[in-house]
C-alpha positions in Angstrom: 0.0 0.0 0.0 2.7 2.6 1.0 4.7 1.6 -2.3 1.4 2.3 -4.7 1.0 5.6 -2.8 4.7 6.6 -3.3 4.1 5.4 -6.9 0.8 7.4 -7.2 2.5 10.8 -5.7 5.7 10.5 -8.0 3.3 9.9 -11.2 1.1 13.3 -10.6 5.0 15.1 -10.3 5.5 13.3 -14.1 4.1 16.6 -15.0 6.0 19.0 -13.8 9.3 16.7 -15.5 7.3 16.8 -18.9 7.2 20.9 -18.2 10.6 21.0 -17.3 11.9 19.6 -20.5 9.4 21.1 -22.9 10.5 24.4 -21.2 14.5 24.1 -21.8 13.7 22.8 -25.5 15.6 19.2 -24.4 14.7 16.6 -26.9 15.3 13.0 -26.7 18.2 13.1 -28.5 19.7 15.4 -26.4 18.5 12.9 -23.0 20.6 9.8 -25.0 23.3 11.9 -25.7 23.9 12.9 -22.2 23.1 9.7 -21.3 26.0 8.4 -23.2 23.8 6.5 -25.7 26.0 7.4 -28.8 24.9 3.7 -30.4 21.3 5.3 -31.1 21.1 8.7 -33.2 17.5 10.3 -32.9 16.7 13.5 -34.6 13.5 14.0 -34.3 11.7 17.3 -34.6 11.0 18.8 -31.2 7.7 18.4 -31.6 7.9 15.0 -31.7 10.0 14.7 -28.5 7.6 17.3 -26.7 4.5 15.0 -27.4 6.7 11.9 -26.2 6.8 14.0 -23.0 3.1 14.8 -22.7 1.8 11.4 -23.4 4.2 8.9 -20.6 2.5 10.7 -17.5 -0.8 10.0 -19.5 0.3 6.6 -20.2 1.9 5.9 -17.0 -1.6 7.2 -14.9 -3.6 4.9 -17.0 -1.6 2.1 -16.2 -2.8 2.9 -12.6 -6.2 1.8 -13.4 -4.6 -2.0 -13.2 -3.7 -1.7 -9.6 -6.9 0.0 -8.3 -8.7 -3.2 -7.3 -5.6 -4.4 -5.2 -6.1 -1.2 -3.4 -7.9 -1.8 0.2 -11.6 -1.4 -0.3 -14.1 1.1 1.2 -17.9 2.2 0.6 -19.9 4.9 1.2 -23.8 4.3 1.6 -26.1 7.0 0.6 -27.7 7.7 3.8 -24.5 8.1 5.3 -23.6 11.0 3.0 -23.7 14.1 4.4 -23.0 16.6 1.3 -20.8 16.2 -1.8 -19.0 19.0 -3.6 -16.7 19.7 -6.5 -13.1 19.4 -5.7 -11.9 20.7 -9.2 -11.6 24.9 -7.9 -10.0 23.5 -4.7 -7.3 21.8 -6.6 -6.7 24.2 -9.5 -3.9 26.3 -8.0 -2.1 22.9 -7.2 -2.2 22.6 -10.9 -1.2 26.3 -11.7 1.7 25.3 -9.2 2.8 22.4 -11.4 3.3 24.8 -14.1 4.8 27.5 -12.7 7.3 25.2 -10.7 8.5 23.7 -14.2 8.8 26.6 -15.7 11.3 28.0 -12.9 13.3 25.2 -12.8 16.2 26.0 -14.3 19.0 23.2 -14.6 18.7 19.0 -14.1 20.1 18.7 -10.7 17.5 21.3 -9.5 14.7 19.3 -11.4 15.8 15.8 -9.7 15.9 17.7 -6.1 12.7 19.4 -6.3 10.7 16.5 -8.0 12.4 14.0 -5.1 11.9 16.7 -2.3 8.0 17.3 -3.9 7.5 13.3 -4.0 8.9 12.9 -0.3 6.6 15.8 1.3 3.2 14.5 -0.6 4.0 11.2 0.8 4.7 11.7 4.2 2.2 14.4 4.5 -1.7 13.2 5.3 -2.8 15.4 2.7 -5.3 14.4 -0.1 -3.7 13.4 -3.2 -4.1 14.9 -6.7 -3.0 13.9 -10.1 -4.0 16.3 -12.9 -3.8 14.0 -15.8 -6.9 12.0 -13.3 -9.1 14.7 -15.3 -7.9 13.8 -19.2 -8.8 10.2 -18.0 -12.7 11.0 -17.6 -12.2 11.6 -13.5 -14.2 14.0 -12.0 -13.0 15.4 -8.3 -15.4 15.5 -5.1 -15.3 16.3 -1.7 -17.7 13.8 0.2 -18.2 14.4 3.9 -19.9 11.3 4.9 -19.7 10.6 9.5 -18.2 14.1 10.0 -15.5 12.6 7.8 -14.3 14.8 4.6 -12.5 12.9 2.1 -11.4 13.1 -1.8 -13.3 11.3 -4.3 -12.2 10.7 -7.7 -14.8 8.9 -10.0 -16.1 9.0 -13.1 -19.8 9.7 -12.1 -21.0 13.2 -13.0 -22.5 14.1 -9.9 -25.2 17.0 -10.0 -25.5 19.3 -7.0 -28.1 17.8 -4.6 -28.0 14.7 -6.5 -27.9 11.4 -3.6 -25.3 9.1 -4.5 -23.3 6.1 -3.2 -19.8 4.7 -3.3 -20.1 1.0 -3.5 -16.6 -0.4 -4.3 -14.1 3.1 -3.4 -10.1 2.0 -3.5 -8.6 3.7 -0.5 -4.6 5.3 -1.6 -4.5 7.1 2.0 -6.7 8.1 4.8 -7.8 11.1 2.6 -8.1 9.6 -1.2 -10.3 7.2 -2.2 -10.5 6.3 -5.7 -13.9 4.9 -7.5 -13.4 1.4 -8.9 -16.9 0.6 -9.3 -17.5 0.0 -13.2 -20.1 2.5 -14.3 -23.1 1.2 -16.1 -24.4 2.4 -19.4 -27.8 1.8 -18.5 -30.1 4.7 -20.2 -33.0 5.0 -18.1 -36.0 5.1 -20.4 
């Protein structure tokens, strides 16, 4: 459990890497290079490299979705609901600080010891966790108080204000973050 949340913090910090090295105009030749791969010459245009860079942290959080039902379960029954809000405003300057962290970064070793110092605080903090790229994936981010309990949701149920709902199958990442598993259905009601 402690190794998928360490796992789940330094994936929504992928970002800020991908920022980084849009930023500073580093390609992937230029990462094999310094690497000391001489044996493989890519030239690619930059553009090419820069949407390399954008889709791992969207491929990497997708691969996520294989370890959610090894995550310990939880549920939430609608009469023990107490109010559920949108979490997107809440978590919108976290994103704006993604950005603007990335885009102040100035050299490597400063990018390795602010994305290991970043990873390390999230994790050790009881905070609730956020991954932006959660939103590209269809997620949708609530706060549900439920017992005098206020926790994060992220599920793919478009919740209405006022609307009841339930949690039937949540996958717990810490005390604070719960993550829907339950498959949706595409029942239209008629």
């Amino acid at each position: 459990m402690k190794l998928y949340r360490l796992i789940f913090v330094g994936k929504a910090f992928l970002l800020l890497v991908s920022i980084y090295l849009i930023n500073n105009s580093i390609t992937i030749g230029h990462i094999l290079k310094a690497c000391g791969i001489t044996c493989i010459s890519i030239d690619l245009p930059n553009m090419i490299s820069y949407i390399i860079y954008i889709v791992i942290p969207i491929l990497l959080t997708h691969l996520n979705h294989r370890r959610f039902p090894k995550l310990d379960h939880a549920n939430i029954k609608e009469e023990n609901i107490i109010m559920v809000e949108s979490a997107s405003a809440y978590f919108l300057p976290t994103f704006f600080g993604y950005v603007f962290v990335g885009l102040s970064i100035n050299t490597n070793m400063t990018l390795v010891v602010t994305y290991i110092v970043l990873t390390v605080l999230c994790f050790c903090a009881e905070i609730y966790l956020y991954n932006p790229i959660f939103h590209l994936l269809g997620y949708r981010f609530y706060f549900v108080t439920a017992d005098k309990n206020k926790i994060l949701v992220m599920t793919k149920k478009d919740i209405k204000l006022g609307e009841r709902t339930e949690f039937n199958k949540l996958g717990q990442v810490n005390d604070f973050t719960y993550i829907d598993i339950e498959v949706p259905s595409n029942k239209s009601e008629e």
